[in-house]
PLY file of the C-alpha trace (Angstrom):
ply
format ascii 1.0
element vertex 166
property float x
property float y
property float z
element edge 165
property int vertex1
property int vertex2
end_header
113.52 91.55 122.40
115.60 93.71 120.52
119.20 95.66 121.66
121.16 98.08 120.89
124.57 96.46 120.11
127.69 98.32 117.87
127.57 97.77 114.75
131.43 96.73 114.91
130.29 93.51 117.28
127.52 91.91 115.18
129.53 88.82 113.99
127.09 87.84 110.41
127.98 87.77 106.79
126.79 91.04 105.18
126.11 88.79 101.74
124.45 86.57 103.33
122.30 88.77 105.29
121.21 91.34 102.48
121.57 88.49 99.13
120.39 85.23 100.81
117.85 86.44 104.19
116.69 89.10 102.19
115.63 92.58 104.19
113.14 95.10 104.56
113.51 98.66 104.05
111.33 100.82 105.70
111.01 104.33 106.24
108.26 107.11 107.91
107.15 106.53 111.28
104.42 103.86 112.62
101.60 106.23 111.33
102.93 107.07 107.93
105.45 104.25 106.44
105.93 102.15 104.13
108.42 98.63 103.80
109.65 96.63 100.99
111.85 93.27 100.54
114.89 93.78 98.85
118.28 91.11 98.35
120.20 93.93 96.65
122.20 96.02 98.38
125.39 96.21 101.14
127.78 97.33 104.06
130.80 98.79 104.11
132.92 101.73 105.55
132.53 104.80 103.35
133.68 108.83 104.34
134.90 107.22 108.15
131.19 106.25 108.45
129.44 102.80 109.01
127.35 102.28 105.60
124.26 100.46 104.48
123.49 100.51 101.05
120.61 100.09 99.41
119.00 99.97 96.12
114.90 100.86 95.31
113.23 101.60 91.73
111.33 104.49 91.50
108.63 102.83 90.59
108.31 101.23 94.14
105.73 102.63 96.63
108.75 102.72 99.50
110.84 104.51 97.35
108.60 107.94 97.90
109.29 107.43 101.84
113.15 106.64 101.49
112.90 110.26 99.25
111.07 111.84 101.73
112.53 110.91 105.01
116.05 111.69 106.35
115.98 108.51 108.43
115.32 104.43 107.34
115.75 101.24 108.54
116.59 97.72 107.01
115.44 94.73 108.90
116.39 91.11 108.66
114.57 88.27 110.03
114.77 84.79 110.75
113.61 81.92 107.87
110.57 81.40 109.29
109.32 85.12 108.46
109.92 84.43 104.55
106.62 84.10 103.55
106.10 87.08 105.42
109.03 88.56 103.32
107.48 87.27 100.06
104.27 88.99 101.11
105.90 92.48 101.55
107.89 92.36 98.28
105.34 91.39 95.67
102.04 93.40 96.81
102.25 97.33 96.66
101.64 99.24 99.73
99.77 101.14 97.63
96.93 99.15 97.23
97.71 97.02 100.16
98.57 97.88 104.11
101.22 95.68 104.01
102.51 96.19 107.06
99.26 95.23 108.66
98.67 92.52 106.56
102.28 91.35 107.41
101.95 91.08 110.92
104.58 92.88 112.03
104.95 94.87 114.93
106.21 98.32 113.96
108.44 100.06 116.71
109.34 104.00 116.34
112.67 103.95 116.29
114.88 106.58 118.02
114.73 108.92 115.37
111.63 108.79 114.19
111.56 105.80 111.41
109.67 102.55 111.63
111.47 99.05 112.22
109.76 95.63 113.37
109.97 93.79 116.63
109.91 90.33 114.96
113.51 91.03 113.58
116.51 89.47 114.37
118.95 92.30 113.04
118.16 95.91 112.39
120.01 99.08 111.39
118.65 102.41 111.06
120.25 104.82 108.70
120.61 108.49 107.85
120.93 109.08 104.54
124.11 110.83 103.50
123.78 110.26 99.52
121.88 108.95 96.66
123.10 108.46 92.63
120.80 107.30 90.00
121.87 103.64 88.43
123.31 105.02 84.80
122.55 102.44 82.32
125.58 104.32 80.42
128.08 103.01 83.60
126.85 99.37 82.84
130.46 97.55 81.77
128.84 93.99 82.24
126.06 93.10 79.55
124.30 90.65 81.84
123.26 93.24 84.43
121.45 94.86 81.38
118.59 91.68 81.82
117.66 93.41 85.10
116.48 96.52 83.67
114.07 95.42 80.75
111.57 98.18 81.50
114.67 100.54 81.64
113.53 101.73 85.10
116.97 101.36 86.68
117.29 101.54 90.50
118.53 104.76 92.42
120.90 103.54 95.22
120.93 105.71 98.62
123.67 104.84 100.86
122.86 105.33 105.03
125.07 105.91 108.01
124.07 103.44 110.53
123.44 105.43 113.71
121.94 103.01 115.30
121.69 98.63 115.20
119.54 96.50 117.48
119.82 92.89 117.63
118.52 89.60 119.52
0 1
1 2
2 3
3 4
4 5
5 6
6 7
7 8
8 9
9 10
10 11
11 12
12 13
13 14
14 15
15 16
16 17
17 18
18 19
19 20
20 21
21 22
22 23
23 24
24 25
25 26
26 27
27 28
28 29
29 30
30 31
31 32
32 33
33 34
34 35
35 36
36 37
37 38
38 39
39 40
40 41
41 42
42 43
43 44
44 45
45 46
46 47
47 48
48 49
49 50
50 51
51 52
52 53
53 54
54 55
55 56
56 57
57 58
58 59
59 60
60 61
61 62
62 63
63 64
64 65
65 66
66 67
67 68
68 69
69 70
70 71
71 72
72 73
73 74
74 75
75 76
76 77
77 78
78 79
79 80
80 81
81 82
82 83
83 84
84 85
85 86
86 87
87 88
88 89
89 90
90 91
91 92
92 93
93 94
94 95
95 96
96 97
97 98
98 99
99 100
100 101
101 102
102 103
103 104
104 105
105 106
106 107
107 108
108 109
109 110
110 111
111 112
112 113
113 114
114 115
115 116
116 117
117 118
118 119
119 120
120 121
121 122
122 123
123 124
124 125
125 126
126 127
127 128
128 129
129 130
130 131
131 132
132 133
133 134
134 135
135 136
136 137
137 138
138 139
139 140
140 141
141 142
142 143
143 144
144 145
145 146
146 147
147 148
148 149
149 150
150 151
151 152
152 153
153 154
154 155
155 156
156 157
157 158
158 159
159 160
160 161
161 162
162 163
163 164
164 165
């Protein structure tokens, strides 16, 4: 069963977390929503403001719902939802209802976005700004092999207004 905790008191490595556990982003409520994995992304303290940030291509079905709503989540889970994880980050909810498929139990979270009751960690987010990835800003040529289709990410950035935990 999830709480709500402060963001301030949850005692995990953000790297870890978003780079190693992996998340899912999800946004639109239980009727209408959508979720994807993603290991990219972070937290931080920006404009006095808790942060998540989080990147999503264009090209993804989620990232029409992150666009659309004012509100999203990012859930993390315990290892033993990876496959689970896998699942929701390599078929397109689109041609799949992922979300059924997963599993999951989606909860309607206090403002009106979508997280899932099997997760260990969740934050949901208001999104206060969003900048297109600008292959132009690129000062490292390795990052360059991430973008071979050139369809480079746009990042949104959330205040947490809210984090439940186990």
């Amino acid at each position: 069963m999830l709480k709500k905790v402060d963001i301030n008191e949850v005692k995990k490595s953000a790297t870890k977390l978003v780079g190693k556990d992996w998340m899912l982003i999800t946004a639109g409520n239980p009727e209408d929503c959508n979720t994807m994995t993603a290991s990219w992304g972070g937290f931080g303290e920006l404009w006095n403001m808790p942060v998540v940030i989080v990147f999503i291509r264009p090209t993804r079905h989620t990232y029409s719902f992150v666009e659309r709503e004012e509100y999203f989540t990012v859930s993390f889970f315990e290892e033993k939802y990876r496959s689970t994880l896998q699942l929701c980050g390599t078929v397109s909810g689109r041609k799949v209802e992922k979300i059924k498929e997963s599993g999951l139990t989606p909860i309607l979270s206090e403002h009106g976005s979508t997280y899932f009751g099997e997760a260990k960690l969740v934050c949901e987010c208001r999104k206060v700004y969003f900048a297109d990835v600008n292959p132009n800003n690129l000062l490292d040529e390795k990052i360059k092999k991430h973008y071979p289709h050139e369809d480079y990410h746009r990042m949104f950035i959330g205040e947490i207004v809210n984090t439940y935990a186990k």
